[in-house]
C-alpha positions as CSV (number, residue, x, y, z in Angstrom):
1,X,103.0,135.4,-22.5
2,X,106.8,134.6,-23.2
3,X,107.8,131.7,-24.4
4,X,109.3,130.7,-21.3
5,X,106.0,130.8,-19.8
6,X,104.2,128.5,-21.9
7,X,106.8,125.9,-21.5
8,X,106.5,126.6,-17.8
9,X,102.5,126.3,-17.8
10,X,103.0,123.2,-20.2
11,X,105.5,121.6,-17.7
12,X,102.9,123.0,-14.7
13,X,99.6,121.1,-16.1
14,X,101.5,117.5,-16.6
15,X,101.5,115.2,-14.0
16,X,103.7,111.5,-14.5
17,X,104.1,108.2,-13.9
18,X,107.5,105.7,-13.9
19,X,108.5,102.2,-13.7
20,X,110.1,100.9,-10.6
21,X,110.7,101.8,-7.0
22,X,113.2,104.8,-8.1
23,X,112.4,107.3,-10.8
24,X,114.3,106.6,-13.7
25,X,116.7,109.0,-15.5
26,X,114.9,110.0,-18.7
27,X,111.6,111.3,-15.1
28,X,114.2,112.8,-13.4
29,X,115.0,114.7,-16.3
30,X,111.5,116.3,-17.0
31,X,111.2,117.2,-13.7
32,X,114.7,118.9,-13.8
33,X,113.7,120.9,-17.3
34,X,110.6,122.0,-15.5
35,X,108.8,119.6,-17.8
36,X,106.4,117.9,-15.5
37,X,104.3,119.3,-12.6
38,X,104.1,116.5,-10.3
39,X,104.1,112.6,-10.0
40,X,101.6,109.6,-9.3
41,X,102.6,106.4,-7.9
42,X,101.3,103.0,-8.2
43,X,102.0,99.9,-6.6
44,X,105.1,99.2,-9.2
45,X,106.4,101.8,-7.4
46,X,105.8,100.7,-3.6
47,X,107.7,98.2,-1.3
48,X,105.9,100.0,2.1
49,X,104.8,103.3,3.8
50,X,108.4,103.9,4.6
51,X,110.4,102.9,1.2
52,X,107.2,105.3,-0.4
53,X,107.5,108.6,2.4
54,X,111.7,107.9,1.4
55,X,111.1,108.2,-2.2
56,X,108.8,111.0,-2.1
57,X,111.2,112.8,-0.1
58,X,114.1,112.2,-2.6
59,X,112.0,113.5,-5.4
60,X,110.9,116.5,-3.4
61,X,114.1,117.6,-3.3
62,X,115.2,117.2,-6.8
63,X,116.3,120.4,-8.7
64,X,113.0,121.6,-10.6
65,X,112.0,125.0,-11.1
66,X,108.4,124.4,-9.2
67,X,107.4,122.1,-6.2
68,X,106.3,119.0,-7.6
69,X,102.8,117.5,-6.2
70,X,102.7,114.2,-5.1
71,X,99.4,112.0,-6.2
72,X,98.1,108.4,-5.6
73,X,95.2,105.6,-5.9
74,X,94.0,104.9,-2.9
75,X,90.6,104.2,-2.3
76,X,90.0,101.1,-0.5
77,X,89.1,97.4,-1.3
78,X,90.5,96.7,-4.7
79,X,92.2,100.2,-5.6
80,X,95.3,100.8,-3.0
81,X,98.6,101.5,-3.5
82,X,99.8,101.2,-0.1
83,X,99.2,98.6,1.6
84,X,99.8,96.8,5.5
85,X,100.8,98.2,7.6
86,X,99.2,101.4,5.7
87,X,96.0,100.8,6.9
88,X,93.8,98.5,4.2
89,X,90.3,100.1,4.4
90,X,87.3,98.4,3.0
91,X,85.4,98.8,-0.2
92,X,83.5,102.2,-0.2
93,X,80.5,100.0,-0.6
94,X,80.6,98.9,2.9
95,X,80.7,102.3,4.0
96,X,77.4,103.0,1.8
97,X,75.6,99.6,3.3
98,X,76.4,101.3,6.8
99,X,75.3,104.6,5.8
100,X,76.8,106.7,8.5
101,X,78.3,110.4,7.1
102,X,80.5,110.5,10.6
103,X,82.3,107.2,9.9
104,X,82.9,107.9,6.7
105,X,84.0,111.3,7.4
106,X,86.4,109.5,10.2
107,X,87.8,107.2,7.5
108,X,88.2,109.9,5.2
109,X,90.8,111.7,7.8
110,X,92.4,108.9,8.6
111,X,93.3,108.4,5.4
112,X,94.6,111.5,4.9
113,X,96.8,112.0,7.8
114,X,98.6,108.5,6.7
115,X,99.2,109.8,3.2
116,X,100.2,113.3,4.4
117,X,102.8,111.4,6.9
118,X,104.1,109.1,3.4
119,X,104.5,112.4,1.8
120,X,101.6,112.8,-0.3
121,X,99.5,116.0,-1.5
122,X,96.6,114.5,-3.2
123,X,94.2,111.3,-3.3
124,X,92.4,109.9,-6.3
125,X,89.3,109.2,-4.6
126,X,86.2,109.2,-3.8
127,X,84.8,107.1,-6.9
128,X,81.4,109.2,-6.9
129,X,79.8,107.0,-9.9
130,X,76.8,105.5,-9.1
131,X,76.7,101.9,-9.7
132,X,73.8,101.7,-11.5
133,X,74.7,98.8,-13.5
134,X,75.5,95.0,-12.3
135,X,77.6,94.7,-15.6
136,X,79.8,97.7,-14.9
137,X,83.2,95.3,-15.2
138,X,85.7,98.4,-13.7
139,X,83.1,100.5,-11.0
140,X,81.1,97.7,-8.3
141,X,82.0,97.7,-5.3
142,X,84.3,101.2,-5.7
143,X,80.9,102.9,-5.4
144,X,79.3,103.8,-2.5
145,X,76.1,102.8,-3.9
146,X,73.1,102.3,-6.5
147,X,71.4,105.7,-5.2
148,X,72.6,108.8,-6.1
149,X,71.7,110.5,-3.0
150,X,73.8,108.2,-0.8
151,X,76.2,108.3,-2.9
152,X,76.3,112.1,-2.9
153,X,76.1,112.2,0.9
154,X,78.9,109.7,1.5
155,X,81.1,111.0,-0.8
156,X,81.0,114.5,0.2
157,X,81.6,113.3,3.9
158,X,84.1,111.5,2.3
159,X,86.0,114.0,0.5
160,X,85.4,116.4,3.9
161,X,87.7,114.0,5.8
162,X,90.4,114.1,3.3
163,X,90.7,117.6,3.0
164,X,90.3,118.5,6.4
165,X,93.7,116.8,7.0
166,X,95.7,118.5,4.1
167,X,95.1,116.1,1.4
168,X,93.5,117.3,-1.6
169,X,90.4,115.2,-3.0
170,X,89.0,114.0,-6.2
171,X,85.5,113.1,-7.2
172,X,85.5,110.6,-10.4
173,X,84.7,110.0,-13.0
174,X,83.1,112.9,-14.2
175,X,79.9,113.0,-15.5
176,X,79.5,109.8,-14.5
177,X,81.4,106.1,-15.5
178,X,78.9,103.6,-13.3
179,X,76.3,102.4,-15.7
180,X,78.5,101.5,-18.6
181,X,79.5,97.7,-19.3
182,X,82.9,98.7,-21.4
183,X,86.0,99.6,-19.3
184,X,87.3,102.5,-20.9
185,X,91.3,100.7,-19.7
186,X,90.3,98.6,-22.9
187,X,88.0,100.2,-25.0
188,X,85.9,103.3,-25.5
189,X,82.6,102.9,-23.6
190,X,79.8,104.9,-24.9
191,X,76.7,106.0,-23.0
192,X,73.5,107.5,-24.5
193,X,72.2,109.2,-21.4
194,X,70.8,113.0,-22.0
195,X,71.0,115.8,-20.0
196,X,67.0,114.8,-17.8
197,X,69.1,111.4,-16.8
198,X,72.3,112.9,-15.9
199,X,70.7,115.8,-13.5
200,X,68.6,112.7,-11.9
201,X,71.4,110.1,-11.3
202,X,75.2,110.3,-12.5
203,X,75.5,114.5,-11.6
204,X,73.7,114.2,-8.3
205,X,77.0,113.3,-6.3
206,X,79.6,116.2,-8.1
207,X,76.9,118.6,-7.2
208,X,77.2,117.7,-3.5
209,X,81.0,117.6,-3.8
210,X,80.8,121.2,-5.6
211,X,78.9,122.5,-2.6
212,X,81.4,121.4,-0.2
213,X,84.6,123.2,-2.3
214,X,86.1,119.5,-3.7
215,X,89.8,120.0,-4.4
216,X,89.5,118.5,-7.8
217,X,87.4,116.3,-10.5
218,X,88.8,114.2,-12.5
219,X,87.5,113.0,-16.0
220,X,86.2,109.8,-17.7
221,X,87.1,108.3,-21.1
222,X,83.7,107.8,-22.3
223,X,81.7,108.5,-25.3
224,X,78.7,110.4,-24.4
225,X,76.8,110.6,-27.5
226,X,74.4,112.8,-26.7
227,X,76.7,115.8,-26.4
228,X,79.6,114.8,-28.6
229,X,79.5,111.5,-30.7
230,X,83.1,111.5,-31.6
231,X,85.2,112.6,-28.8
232,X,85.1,111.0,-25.4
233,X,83.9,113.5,-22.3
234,X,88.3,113.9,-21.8
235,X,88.7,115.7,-24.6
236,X,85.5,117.2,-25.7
237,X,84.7,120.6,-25.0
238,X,80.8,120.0,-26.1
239,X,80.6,118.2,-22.6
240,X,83.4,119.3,-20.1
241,X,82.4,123.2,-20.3
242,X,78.7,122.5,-20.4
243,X,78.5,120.2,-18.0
244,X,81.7,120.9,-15.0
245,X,81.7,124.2,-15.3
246,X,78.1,125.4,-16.4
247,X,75.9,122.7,-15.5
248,X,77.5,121.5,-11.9
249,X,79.3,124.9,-11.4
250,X,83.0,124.4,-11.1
251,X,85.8,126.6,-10.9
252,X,88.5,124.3,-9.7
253,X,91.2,121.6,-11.0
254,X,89.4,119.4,-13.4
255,X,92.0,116.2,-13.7
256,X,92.5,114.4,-16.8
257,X,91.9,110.4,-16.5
258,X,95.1,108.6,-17.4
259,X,95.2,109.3,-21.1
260,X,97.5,106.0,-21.9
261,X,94.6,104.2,-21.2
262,X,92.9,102.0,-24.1
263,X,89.7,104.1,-24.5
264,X,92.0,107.0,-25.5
265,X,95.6,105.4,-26.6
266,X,93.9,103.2,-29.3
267,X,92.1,106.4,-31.0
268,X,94.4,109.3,-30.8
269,X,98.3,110.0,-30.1
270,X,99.4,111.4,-26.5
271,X,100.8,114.3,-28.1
272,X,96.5,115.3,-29.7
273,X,94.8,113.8,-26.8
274,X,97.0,116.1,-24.4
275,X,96.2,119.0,-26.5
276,X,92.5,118.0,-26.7
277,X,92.1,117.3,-23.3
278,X,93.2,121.5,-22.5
279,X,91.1,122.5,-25.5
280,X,87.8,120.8,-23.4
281,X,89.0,122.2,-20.0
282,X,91.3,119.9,-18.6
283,X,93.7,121.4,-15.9
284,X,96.0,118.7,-14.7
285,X,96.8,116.1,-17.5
286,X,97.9,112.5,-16.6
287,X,100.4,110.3,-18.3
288,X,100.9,107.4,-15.6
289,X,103.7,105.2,-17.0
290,X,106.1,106.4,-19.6
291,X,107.9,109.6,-19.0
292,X,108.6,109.1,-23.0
293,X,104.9,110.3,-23.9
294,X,105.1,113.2,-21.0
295,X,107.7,114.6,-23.2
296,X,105.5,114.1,-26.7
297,X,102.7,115.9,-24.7
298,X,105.1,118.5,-23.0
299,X,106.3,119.3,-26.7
300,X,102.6,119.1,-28.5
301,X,100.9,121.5,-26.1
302,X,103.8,124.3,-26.8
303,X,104.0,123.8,-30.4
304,X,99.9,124.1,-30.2
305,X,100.7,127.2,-28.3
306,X,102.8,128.3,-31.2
307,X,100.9,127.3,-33.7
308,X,97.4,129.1,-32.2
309,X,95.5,125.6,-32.0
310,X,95.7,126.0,-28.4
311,X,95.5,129.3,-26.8
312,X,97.9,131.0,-24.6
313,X,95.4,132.3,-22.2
314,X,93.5,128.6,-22.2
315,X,96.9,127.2,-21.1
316,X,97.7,129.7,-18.4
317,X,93.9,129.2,-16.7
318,X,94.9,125.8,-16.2
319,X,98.7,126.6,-15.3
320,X,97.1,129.0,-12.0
321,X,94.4,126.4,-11.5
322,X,97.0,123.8,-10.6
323,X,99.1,126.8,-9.0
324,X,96.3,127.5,-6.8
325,X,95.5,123.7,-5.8
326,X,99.5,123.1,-5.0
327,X,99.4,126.5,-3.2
328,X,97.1,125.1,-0.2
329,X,97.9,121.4,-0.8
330,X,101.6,121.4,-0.6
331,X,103.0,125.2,0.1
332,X,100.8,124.7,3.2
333,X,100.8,121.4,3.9
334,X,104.6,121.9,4.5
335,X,103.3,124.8,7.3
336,X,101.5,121.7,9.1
337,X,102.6,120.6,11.9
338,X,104.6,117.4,10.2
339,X,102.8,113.8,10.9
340,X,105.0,111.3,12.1
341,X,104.7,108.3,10.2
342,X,104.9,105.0,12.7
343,X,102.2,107.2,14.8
344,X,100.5,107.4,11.8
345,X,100.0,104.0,10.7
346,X,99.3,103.0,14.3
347,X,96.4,105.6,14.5
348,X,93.6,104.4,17.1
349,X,91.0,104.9,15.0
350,X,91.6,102.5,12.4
351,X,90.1,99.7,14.6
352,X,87.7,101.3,16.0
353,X,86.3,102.0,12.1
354,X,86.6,98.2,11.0
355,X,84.5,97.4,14.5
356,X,82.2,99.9,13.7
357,X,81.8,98.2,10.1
358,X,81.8,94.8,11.3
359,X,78.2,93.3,9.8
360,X,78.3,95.1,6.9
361,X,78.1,92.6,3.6
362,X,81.6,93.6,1.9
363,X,80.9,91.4,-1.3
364,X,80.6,92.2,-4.3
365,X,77.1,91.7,-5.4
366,X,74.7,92.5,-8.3
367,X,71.6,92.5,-5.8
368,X,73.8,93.4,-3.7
369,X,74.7,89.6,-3.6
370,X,75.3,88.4,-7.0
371,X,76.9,90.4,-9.2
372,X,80.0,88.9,-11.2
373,X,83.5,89.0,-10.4
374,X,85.1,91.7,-12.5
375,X,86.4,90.2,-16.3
376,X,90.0,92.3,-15.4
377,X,92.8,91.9,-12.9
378,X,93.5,94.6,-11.7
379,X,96.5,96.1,-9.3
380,X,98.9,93.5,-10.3
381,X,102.2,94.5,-11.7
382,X,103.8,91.2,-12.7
383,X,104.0,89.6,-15.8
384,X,103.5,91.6,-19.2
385,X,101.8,94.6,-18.6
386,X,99.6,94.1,-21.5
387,X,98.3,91.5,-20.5
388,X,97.9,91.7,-16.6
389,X,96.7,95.6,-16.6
390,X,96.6,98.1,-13.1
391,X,94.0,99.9,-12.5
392,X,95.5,103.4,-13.3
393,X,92.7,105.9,-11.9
């Protein structure tokens, strides 16, 4: 492998977030250099559906030596990025109170075709954690449910929807973030579960979303001490091989969560944990706000390279794993016959979904009724954002 090529493959397996409703200079440089693969938007970076499908299309056609992918956050209920008149769906715990796989399928397209029409390649969602604890201060009511098998069934009609409209999906958080009571945007939760509990709860819903070919998985920052008591299941190869890719059986794009978030930020630099995070098995490695620390990873996965702490042919697997999602996710969502967006965001079927969930109880709730209000704000972008923290992925 030339040189070239690794800085190509380390450019390939970054994805990036910015500040503000226009990428700013220091972004549209890394995406110029070939330094970054693709970009995730939050709501700091959102006005509307039409100021978003307008800034998607200006950064699609920025010079870059590879098509960028375009990602986002939206779920439904507390975790969306666009919002009215993008239709606002409820939380996916509705959707597992109802317990119907054709709605949920139905709101899984409709989704999709209203991000394809804004200009995006892949969703962040489903949340396939099982909510298995009323203390869980970040999961609640993202979860489809407390059993693992609707969960599973949901969320692989779910994830069916999405794709089958040109929109790549993701199952998180991988093995499994719903029974801890730390939020790994602050701190570094650690879970004790072995293998027996894992195959009976938290891997029950990736296995369904293996079996139906999901797009990609994406990791959590937690400490899962049975496996690996140091490194969180991100960047620990004792649990991401073992468990993705022997125990469940995948082959495709296993996503990094956002590694500026507390859980990794407070215990290693960007530059290591990017590194780490390839080492375990990581594909597709996010960096949602500073295009500063995309370059400090960009630079510590070639000089690992270099310096044989990271192998070449470790880098390139990833490199055509992201290839090959972008290949059928944008090369041929651009073959599609284009969505138009107004049509979009007036699709029919959004009312008809919310009727369909009318009854439904939509609260958050420990029993289902009584669980307590998150302790974090989340989706806000005003004020200090170290104090007032989004909800990155």
């Amino acid at each position: 492998m030339t040189d070239a090529q690794v800085h190509h493959d380390a450019g390939q397996v970054l994805m990036g977030g910015f500040e503000g409703l226009d990428p700013d200079p220091d972004f549209v440089r890394l995406v110029n250099n070939g330094r970054v693969g693709g970009a995730i938007l939050f709501r700091r970076n959102i006005d509307s559906p039409h100021q978003a499908q307008d800034l998607l299309s200006r950064m699609a056609s920025l010079p870059s030596p590879r098509a960028l992918m375009f990602s986002v956050d939206q779920e439904g209920g507390r975790v969306e990025r666009l919002k009215a008149p993008f239709p606002e769906l409820p939380t996916m715990r509705s959707f597992g109170e109802v317990g119907r796989k054709t709605l949920t399928r139905r709101i899984g397209a409709l989704l999709a075709r209203t991000l394809r029409a804004v200009g995006f390649h892949q969703d962040f969602a489903p949340v396939l954690d099982v909510d298995s604890n009323p203390a869980n201060p970040v999961i609640g009511d993202r979860a489809f449910s407390n059993d693992p098998n609707i969960v599973a069934r949901l969320g692989a009609a779910f994830i069916d929807g999405l794709q089958s409209e040109g929109i790549a999906a993701c199952a998180k958080h991988f093995p499994g973030h719903g029974d801890t009571h730390v939020d790994s945007h602050l701190a570094l939760p650690r879970l004790d579960h072995d293998i027996e509990r894992l195959r009976a709860v938290e891997l029950v819903p990736f296995r369904a979303a293996v079996a139906i070919d999901v797009a990609s998985i994406m990791t959590a920052h937690i400490l899962f001490a049975a496996f690996d008591d140091e490194h969180p299941a991100t960047l620990s190869d004792k649990v991401m091989g073992p468990l993705v890719r022997d125990e469940v059986g995948y082959r495709g794009v296993v996503v990094s969560d956002d590694l500026e978030m507390k859980a990794i930020a407070d215990h290693y630099g960007i530059g290591d944990a990017a590194v780490r995070s390839l080492k375990a098995g990581c594909d597709q490695i996010l960096i949602c706000r500073h295009p500063d620390l995309l370059a400090e990873a960009h630079e510590a996965i070639v000089k690992a390279v270099e310096a044989g702490q990271l192998s070449k042919h470790r880098l390139r697997e990833a490199a055509e794993r992201v290839e090959q999602l972008k290949r059928h996710y944008v090369d041929t969502q651009a073959l599609r016959e284009p969505v138009n967006l107004d049509a979009a965001l007036a699709d029919p079927d959004y009312p008809m979904i919310l009727e369909a969930l009318q009854g439904a109880v939509t609260e958050v709730g420990a029993d289902p009724t009584e669980r307590e209000e998150p302790i974090v704000e989340y989706a806000l972008d005003e004020g200090d954002p170290d104090e007032v923290l989004e909800l990155d992925v």
